[in-house]
Each structure stands twice: as structure tokens, then as C-alpha cells.
C-alpha positions as CSV (number, residue, x, y, z in Angstrom):
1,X,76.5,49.2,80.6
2,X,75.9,46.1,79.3
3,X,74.4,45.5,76.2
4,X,72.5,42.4,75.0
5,X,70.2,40.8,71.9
6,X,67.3,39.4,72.0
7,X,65.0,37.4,69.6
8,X,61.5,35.6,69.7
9,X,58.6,36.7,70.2
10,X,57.7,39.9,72.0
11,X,54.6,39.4,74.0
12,X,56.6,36.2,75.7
13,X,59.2,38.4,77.1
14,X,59.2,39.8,80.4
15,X,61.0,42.9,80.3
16,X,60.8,45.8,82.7
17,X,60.6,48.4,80.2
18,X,60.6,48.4,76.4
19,X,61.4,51.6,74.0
20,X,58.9,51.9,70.9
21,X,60.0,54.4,68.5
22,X,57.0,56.2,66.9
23,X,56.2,58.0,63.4
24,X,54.1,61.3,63.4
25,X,51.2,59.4,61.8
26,X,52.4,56.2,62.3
27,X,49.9,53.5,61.3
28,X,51.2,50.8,63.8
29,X,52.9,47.6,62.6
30,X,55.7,44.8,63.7
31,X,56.6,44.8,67.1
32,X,54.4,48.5,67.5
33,X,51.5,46.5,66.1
34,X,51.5,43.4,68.2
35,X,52.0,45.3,71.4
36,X,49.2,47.9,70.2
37,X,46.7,44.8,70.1
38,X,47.8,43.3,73.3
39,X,47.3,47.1,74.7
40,X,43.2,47.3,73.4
41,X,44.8,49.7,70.5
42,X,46.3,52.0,73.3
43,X,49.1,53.4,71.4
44,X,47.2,54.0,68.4
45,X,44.8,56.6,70.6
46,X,48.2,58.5,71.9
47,X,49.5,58.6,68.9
48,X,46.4,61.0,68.0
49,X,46.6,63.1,70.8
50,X,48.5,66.3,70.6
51,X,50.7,65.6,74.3
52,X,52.1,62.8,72.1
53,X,51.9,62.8,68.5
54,X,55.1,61.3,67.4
55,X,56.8,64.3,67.2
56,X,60.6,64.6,67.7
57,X,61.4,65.1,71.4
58,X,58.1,63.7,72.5
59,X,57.9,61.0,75.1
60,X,55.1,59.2,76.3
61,X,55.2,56.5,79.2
62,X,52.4,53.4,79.7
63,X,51.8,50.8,82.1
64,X,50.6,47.6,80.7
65,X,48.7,46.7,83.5
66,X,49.1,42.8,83.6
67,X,48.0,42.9,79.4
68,X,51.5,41.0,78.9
69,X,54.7,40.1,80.2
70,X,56.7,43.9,79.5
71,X,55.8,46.1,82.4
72,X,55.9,49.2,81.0
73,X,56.1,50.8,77.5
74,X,58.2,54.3,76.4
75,X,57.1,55.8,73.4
76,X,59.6,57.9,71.9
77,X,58.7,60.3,69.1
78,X,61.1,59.8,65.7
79,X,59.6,62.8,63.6
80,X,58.1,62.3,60.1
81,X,59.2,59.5,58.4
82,X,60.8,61.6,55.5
83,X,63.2,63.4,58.2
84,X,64.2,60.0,59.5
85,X,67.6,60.3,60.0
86,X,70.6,58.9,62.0
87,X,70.6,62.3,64.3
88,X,67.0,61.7,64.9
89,X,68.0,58.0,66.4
90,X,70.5,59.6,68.5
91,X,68.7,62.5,70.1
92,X,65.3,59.7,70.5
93,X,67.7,57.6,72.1
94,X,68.8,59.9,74.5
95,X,65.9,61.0,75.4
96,X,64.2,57.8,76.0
97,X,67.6,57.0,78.3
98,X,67.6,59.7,80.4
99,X,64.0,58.9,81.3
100,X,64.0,55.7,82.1
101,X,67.1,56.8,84.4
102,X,65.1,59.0,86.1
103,X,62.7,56.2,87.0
104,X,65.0,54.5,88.5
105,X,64.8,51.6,86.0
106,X,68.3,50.2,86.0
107,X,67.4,47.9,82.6
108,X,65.7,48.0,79.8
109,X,65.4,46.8,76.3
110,X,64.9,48.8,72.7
111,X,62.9,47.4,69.8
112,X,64.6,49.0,66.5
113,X,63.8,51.8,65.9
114,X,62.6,53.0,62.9
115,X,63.4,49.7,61.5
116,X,61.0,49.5,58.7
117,X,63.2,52.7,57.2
118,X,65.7,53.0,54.7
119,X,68.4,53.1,56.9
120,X,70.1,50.0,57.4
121,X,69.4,48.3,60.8
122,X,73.3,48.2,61.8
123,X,73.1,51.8,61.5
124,X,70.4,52.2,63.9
125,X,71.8,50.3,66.1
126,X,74.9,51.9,66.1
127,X,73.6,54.8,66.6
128,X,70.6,54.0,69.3
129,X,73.7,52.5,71.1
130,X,75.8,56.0,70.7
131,X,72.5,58.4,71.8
132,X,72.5,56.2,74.9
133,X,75.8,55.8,76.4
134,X,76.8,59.4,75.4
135,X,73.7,60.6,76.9
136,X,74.4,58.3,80.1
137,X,78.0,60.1,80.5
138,X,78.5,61.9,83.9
139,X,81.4,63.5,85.5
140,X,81.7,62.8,88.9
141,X,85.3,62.6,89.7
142,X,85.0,64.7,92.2
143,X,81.9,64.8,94.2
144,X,81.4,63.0,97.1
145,X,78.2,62.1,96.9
146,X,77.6,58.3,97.6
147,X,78.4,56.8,94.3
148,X,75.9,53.7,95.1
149,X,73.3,55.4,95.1
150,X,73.8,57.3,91.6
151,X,70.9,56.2,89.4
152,X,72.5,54.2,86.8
153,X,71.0,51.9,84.0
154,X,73.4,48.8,84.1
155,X,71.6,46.6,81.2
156,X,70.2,47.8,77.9
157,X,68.3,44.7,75.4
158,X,67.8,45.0,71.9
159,X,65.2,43.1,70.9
160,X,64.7,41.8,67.3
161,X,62.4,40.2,65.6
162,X,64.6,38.1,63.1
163,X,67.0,35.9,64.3
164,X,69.4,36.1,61.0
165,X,70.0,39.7,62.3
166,X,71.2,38.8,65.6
167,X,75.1,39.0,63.9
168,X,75.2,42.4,62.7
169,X,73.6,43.9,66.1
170,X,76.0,42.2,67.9
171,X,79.0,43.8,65.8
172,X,76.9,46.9,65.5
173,X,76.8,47.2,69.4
174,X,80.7,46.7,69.7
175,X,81.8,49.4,67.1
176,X,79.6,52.1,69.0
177,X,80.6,51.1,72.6
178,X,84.2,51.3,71.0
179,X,83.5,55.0,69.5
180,X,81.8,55.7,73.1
181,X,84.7,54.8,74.8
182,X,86.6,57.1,73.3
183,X,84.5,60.2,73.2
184,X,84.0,59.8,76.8
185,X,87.6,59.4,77.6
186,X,88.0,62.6,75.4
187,X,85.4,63.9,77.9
188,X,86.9,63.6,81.0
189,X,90.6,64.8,79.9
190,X,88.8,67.9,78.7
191,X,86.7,68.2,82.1
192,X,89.6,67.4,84.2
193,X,91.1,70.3,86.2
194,X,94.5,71.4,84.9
195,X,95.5,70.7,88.6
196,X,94.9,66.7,87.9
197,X,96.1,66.9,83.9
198,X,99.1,68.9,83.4
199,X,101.1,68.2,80.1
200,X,103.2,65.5,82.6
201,X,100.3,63.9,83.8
202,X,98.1,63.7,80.0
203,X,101.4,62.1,78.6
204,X,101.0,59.4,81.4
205,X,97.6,59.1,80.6
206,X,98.1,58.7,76.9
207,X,101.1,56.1,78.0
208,X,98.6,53.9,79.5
209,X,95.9,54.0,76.6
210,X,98.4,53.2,74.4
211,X,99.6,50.6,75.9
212,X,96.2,49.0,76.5
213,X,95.0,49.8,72.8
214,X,98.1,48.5,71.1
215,X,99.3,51.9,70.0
216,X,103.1,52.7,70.2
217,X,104.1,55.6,71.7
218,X,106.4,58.4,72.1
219,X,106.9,61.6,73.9
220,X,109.1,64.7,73.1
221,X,110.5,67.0,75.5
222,X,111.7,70.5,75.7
223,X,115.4,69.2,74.9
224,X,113.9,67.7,71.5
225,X,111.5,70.6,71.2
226,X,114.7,72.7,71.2
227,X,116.7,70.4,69.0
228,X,113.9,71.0,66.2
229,X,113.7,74.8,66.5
230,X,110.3,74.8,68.4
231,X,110.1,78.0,69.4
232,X,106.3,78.3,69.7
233,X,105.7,75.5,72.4
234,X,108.7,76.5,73.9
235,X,108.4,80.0,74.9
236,X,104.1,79.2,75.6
237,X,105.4,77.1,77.6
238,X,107.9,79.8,79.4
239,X,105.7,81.4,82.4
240,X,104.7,77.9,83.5
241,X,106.5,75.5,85.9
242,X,105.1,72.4,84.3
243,X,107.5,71.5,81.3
244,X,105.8,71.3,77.8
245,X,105.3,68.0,76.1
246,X,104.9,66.7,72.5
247,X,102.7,63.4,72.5
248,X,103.0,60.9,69.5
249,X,100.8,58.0,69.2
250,X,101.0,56.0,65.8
251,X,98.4,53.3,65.3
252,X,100.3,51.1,62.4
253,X,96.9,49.3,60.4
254,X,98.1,50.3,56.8
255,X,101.4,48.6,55.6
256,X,103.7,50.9,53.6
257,X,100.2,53.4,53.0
258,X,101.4,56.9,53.9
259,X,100.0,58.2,57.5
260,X,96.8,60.4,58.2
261,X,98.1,62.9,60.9
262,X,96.0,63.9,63.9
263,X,96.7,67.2,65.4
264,X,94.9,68.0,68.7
265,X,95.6,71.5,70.6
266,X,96.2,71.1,74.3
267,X,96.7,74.4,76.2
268,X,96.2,72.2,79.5
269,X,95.3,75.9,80.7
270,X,95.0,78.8,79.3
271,X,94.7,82.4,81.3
272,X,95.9,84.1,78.7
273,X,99.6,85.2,79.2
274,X,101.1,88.5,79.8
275,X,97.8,89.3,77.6
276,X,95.6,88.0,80.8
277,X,92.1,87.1,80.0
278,X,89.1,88.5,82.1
279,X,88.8,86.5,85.1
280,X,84.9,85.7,84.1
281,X,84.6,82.2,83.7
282,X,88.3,81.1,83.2
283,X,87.6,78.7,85.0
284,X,86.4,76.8,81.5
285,X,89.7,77.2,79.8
286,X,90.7,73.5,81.3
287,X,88.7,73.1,78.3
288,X,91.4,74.5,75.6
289,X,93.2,71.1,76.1
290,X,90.0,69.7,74.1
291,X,91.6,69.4,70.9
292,X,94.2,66.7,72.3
293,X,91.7,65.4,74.6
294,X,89.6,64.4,70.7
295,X,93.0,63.1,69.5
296,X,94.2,61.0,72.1
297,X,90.3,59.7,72.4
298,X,90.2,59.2,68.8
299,X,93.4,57.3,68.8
300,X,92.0,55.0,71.2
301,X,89.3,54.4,69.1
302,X,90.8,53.6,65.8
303,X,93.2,51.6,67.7
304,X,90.6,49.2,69.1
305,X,88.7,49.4,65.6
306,X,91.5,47.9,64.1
307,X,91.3,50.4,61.3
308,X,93.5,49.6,57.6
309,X,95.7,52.9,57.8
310,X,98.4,53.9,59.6
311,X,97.3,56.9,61.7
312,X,99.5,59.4,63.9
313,X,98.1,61.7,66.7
314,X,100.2,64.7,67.6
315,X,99.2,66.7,70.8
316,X,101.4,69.4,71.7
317,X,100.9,70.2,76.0
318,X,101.6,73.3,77.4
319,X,99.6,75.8,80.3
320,X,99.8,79.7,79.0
321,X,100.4,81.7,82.3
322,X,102.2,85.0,83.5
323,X,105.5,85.2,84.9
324,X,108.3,86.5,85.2
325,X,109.7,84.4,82.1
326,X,106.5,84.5,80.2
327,X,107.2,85.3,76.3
328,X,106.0,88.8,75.8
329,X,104.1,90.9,73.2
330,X,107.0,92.0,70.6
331,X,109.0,88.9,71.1
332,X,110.2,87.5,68.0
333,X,109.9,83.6,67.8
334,X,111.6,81.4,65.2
335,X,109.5,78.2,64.4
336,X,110.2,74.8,63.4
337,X,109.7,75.3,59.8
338,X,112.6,78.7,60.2
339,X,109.9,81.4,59.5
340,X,110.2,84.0,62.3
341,X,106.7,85.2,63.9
342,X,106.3,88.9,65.8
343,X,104.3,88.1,69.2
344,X,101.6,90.7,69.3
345,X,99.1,89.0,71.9
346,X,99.8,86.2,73.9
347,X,96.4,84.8,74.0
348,X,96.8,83.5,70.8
349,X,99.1,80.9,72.0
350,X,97.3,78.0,70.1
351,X,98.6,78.5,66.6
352,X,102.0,79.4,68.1
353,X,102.0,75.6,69.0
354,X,99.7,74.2,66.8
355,X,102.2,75.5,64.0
356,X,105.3,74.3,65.3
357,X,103.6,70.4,65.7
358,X,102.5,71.0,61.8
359,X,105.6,71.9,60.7
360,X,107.3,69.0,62.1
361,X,104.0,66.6,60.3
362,X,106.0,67.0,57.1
363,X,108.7,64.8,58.1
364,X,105.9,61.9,58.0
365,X,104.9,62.7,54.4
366,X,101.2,62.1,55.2
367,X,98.3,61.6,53.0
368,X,96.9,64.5,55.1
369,X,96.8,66.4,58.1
370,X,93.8,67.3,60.3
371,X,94.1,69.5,63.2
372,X,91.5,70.3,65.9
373,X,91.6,73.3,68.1
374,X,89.8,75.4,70.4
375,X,91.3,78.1,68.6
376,X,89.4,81.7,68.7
377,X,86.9,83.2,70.2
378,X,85.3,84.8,66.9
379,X,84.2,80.9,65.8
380,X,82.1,81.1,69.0
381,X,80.8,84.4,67.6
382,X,80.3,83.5,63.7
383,X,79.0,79.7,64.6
384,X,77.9,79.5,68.4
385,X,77.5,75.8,69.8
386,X,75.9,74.2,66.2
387,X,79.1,73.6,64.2
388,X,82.4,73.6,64.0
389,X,84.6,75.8,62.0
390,X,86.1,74.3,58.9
391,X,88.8,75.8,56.6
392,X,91.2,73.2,54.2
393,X,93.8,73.6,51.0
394,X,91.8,70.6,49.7
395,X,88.7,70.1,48.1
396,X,88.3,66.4,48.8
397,X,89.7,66.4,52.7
398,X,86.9,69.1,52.9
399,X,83.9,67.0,51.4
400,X,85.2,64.1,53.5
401,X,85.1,66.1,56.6
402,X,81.6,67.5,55.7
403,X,80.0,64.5,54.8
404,X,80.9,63.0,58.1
405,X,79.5,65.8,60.2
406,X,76.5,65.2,58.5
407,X,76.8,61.7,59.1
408,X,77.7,61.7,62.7
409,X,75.4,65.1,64.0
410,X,79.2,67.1,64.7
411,X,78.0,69.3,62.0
412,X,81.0,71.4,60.4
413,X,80.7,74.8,58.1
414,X,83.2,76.1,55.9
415,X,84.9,79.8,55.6
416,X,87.2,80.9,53.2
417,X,91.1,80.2,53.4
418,X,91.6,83.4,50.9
419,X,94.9,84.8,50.4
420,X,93.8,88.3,51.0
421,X,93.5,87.2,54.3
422,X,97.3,86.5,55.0
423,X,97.5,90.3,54.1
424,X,96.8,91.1,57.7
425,X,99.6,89.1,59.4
426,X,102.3,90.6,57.9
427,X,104.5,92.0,60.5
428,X,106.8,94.9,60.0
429,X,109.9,93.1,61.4
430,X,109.1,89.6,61.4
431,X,107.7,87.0,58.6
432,X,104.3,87.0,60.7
433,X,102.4,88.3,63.2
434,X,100.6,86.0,65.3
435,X,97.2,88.3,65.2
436,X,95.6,89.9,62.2
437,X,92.9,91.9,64.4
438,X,89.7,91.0,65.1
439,X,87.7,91.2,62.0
440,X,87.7,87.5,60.0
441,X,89.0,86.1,63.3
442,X,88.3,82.5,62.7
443,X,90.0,82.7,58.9
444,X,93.2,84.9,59.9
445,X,94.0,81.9,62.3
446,X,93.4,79.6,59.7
447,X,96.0,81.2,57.7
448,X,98.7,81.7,60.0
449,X,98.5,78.2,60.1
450,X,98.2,77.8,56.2
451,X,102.4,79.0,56.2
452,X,103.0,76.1,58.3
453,X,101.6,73.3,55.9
454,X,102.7,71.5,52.7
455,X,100.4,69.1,52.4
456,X,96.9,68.4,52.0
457,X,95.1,70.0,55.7
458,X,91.9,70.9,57.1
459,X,91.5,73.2,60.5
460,X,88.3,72.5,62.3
461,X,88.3,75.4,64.7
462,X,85.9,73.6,67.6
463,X,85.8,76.6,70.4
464,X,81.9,76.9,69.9
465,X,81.3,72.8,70.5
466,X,83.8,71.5,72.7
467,X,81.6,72.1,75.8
468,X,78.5,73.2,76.5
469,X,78.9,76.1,78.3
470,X,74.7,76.8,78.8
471,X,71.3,75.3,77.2
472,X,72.5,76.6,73.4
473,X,73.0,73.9,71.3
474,X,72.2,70.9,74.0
475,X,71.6,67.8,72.9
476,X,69.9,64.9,74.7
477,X,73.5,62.9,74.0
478,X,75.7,65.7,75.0
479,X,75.2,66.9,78.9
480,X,77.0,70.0,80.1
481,X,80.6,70.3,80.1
482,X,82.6,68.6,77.9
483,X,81.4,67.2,74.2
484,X,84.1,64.9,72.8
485,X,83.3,66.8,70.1
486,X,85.6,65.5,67.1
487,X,85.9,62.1,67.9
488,X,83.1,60.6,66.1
489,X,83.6,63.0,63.0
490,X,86.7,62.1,62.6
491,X,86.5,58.1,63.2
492,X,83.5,58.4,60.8
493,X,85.7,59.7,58.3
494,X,88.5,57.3,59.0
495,X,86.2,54.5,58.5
496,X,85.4,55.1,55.1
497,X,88.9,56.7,53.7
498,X,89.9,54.0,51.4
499,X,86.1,54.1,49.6
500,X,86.5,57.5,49.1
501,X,89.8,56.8,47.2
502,X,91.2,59.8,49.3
503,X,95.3,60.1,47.9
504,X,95.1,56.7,46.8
């Protein structure tokens, strides 16, 4: 979609459709003033009326009937001006989007919304440019439907009143359709088939995005997987046909600052194992390649950012299937870091390689590590679809991390990381049992993974918000299917990691 500014004055322009945001109570000014007198005080009546009062999620469409140059007029509710927030923008936005899609429109332009707020402008923006693209996203790889006649919106406007402005939209606009970018390409490797994205085929893929976003790039195999004692990827990996992978892409902004390490999980399918899952929607367990899918997208992102750090994204690739040389319950696997782990169900193949890529993090030193994972079925449980699960070794990663899901709507909520917990994975003839029963689910994960790190780590555990599996937890931005989830959390908190004085 193409995105433009505009500047003058509004009653000359002659657009097809224009987006007011509106305060419950608003008492109409700027822009929502002028056009209010041009419209015999029209707004100001709806505003009063309870089918449209300004609430949040309210939408009210006008015809202007000749009374100036702008056909038509969306009012979109933005809540009380004391909840005015940034997730407010961003679910107004996509709501006013996906109406004027279903019109038929195919462009229209946005006054600022909320502009008269405390948040800065470039933040609206940014984030009326993120609840519209993101709420635009469709996969249709695969239908074969007549693409032409898709309804599409090919040019959005952002009208402002002051010129000096026009700058910071401009540069507002280019950051979000850069974060877009990569949560929808995040999107579509977690909604593609394992068929179409085998651990071969998402190496290619990430090939190619690194070569177009300047990133280097390097891939391990089984022989290297072998040479570093990886015995978690390697025997996931063993009832498949499709080889495992290990993909590394290092973004190199910082100088000689130590690295910020990306871990994303990607089980490119996951049945379960010898340890077979019911057959009941496995069909969405494409989906437990989302945690790569965030990584790779978010290392696209910070790529074309041109962030100041050096950043490395690790996805280990693998499909989990039954076989004839599938590991088993009561194997013993040695990992990369030498501890030895007892196999007690292979459906929690995640951490198996998810620990293995950890282990070998150390040999970059980092600042610290952050790993993303559809992990367990029990964050579902404890959190459903509203936040992520969060556990870390470190207080400051962890307020980082929370302030940017509070930032960026990809809310996250913390559990316990409590030694009493490693209690439960003691095996009786290994260093580790890969299970500690289902009780605490979400934590004894977390700290099977805790023995794999020396270094400052967080875990978001995103099994509940990688897709939207129903209406739970739908967002105007986020259609069914695949979220990106992680992507703009995680940028977010890249952005600002030198103001925060993280391991400086």
C-alpha cells in the first residue's frame, strides 16, 4: 500500500474518504471542528447518540452530500481521552481499515488521530500505520480465487495540518511499514504448510532475506550439528526425511558491542513423535515453526532499521514425526553443553532443540539471549490468547521485555523461574528429564532450559498468541491464523536498548 502526506487546508481537498478519530465527549476542534461546521454540526449530533458515542470499537460512516470536496467521512471511536493510548490507535485503525475495505474504497486518507494528546504525533502515526497494514494482511497463497478482484486499499493519505510536521510523518511512515514488513513475513512462514517450508526450504527463504536486507548468513548442518554434540536437534530430527538445519543470521550495527542473541523455535511440524498427538486439529502445528518465523522476521526488520547493535538470530529447523528411526521415550540424549537428558515424552521436542541452540549462544558471549517458542500447551491453559508467557535470570532483560509489551499491545506476564521447580526434572539415570509432569507446565520448561544458559536470558513462551486459533483474543490488526506475534515486542525493545543502559 502506498502511503502519502498531505498538508493545506482540509475543506480544499478532494478526498474519497477521510478517517476522524473521535473522543467519548469530544467537544470538536481542528480538523474535527472545521469539517463539523462545513457538515451543519453533524458530527457533533452523533457524537451524542448512543449508536455512536465515541466509544472504542464504534464506527460511524457519513456522506457529505456535496457540503465539501471529501466524499465521505469515517468516524472512528478512540475511547476516553484518559485511556488514550497507543493500543487504542492501533485497534481504531484497524477498524476504520477494514471498513473502508469492505466498501470497496481502494484509497483513503487519515487525519491524526488523537493529535491534540499527549502522545507524540510520530507515535500515532507509527502506530495508525501498523493498525492498518497489519490489519490489511491476508493469506492467500493458495486460493484460487481471482486475485483482481480481491478488495484491496492501494493508497492511504495522512493529512496534517502543519507543514513543519510533514518530516517526522514521513520517517514515521517508513519505520512502521519496515516493522510491517517483517511481522507479515513472520506471518506467512508460520501459515505456510510444512509441505512448502521444510527446514531446507526456510533456510532458502532466510538466504534470500538476508541477502536483500544486508544481513550475512550462515547455515549448519547435521555434520556440524554432530561436530558440536547436538544431540537434541539431531535425534528430533531422526523420524523425519527432511534433514535438520541450524539458521544464523547476524546483523553487524554495533562495532566491537557484544551481540543480543535471537532464539526462535521452528518445529517446521510437529505431530508429536512416538508420543503422537491427537489428530484434532494438527493440522495448526505448521504453526510451531512460529518462533523462527518472529526471528527471521525480526531480523529482517532490524536489518532494514539499521539498528546500532550487533544482533544474531538462531533458528534451529526440524519436523517431529514417527518412524522407524524416531528417538524414543527412555532414550538418553547428550547435549551440546555435555549434560545428558532422559527422553520421557517426545512431544516435548522444543526445549530438546531450543537447548542445544542455547548452549552453543555462549560461544558469542552475548549481552543476552532471548528465546521465543511455542513451547507448552499449559501457557495456552494459564494465559489463553492475551499474553505471552515470560520467565528470565534477569531483572532488567525482564522490565525491558515488559515495558515493550506494553508499549507495542504483545502484552507479556511473568511466572516464576524458582529452583524448586528444577526438583521435578531430575531423572533417575540421566542429568534431566525432558518433562516434569503436568503441574507448573509452562515454568518446568522454563527450567529445563535454565541448565542450558550462562548468561543473562528471558523465555517468552508464545503458544497462546502465535495464531488465533478462534474469536479469543482477536484483534482488529490481527486476522485469523498467524500473529507475528514477537516481532514488534522485540524490535520495540531493540530500539531503545542503549537508553536503557542494558549491559552497558
Amino acid at each position: 500500500m502506498e502511503i502519502k502526506v498531505d498538508t493545506g487546508k482540509i475543506l480544499e481537498k478532494n478526498y474519497e474518504l477521510l478517517v476522524l478519530g473521535i473522543f467519548e465527549g469530544e467537544k470538536n476542534y481542528g480538523v474535527n471542528g472545521i469539517i463539523d461546521n462545513a457538515l451543519d454540526k453533524e458530527i457533533s449530533k452523533i457524537v451524542k447518540t448512543p449508536e455512536f458515542n465515541g466509544k472504542l470499537k464504534k464506527y460511524c460512516l457519513l456522506k457529505t452530500y456535496g457540503k465539501m470536496g471529501i466524499n465521505r467521512i469515517l468516524l472512528v471511536g478512540l475511547g476516553k481521552p484518559e485511556d488514550f493510548s497507543l493500543e487504542n490507535i492501533r485497534i481504531a485503525s484497524g477498524i476504520a481499515i477494514h471498513s473502508i475495505r469492505d466498501l470497496g474504497i481502494t484509497s483513503c486518507a487519515f487525519s491524526i488521530m488523537g493529535e491534540k494528546s499527549k502522545i507524540p504525533i510520530e507515535k500515532i502515526v507509527e502506530n495508525t500505520v501498523i493498525g492498518c497494514e497489519l490489519a490489511l494482511y491476508q493469506f492467500n497463497l493458495y486460493k484460487t480465487m481471482d486475485h483482481d478482484q480481491l478488495k484491496k486499499i492501494n493508497k492511504l493519505t495522512f493529512f496534517i495540518e502543519a507543514p513543519e510536521s510533514e518530516d517526522v510523518v514521513k520517517k514515521s511512515i517508513s519505520i512502521a511499514q519496515i516493522i510491517d514488513k517483517g511481522v507479515n513475513l513472520a506471518r506467512n512462514l508460520s501459515n505456510m504448510p510444512s509441505s512448502d517450508a521444510t527446514p531446507t526450504q526456510i533456510a532458502e527463504k532466510a538466504e534470500k532475506i538476508a541477502n536483500k536486507s544486508g544481513l550475512n548468513f550462515r547455515v549448519l548442518g547435521k555434520k556440524d550439528m554432530e561436530k558440536f554434540s547436538m544431540g537434541g536437534i539431531i535425534n528430533v530430527a531422526r523420524g523425519s526425511s527432511q534433514p535438520p538445519k541450524i539458521v544464523i543470521l547476524e546483523h553487524n550495527g554495533g562495532g566491537d558491542m557484544r551481540p543480543i542473541v535471537l532464539i526462535g523455535k521452528g518445529i517446521t511440524f510437529d505431530s508429536g513423535g512416538i508420543s503422537l498427538k491427537p489428530s484434532e486439529k494438527m493440522e495448526e502445528m505448521k504453526h510451531d515453526k512460529a518462533g523462527a518465523a518472529t526471528v527471521i522476521g525480526t531480523m529482517q526488520t532490524v536489518a532494514q532499521l539499521n539498528l546500532p547493535l550487533n544482533i544474531i538470530g538462531i533458528t534451529p529447523l526440524t519436523e517431529n514425526l514417527p518412524g522407524g528411526s524416531a528417538y524414543k521415550p527412555g532414550d538418553v540424549l547428550k547435549m551440546c553443553n555435555g549434560k545428558t537428558v532422559e527422553v520421557i515424552n517426545t512431544d516435548a521436542e522444543g526445549r530438546l532443540i531450543l537447548a542445544d541452540v542455547l548452549a552453543y549462544a555462549s560461544r558469542y558471549k552475548p549481552q543476552a539471549v532471548i528465546d521465543l517458542a511455542t513451547l507448552t500447551g499449559a501457557c495456552v491453559i494459564a494465559l489463553g490468547s492475551f499474553a505471552t508467557g515470560l520467565l528470565s535470570n534477569d531483572d532488567d532483560l525482564k522490565r525491558l521485555i515488559m515495558i515493550g509489551g506494553e508499549t507495542t499491545g504483545e502484552r507479556v506476564w511473568e511466572l516464576p523461574l524458582w529452583d524448586d521447580y528444577k526438583e521435578l526434572l531430575k531423572s533417575d539415570i540421566a542429568d534431566l528429564k525432558n518433562v516434569g509432569g503436568r503441574p507448573g507446565g509452562v515454568i518446568t520448561a522454563a527450567s529445563f532450559l535454565s541448565n542450558f544458559v550462562d548468561y543473562p536470558w528471558a523465555h517468552l513462551d508464545i503458544a497462546g498468541t502465535a495464531w488465533m486459533q478462534n474469536n479469543a483474543g482477536l484483534k482488529p490488526y490481527n486476522p485469523k491464523g498467524a500473529t507475528g506475534v514477537g516481532v514488534r515486542l522485540i524490535t520495540e525493545v531493540l530500539r531503545f536498548w542503549k537508553s536503557k543502559e542494558f549491559c552497558s
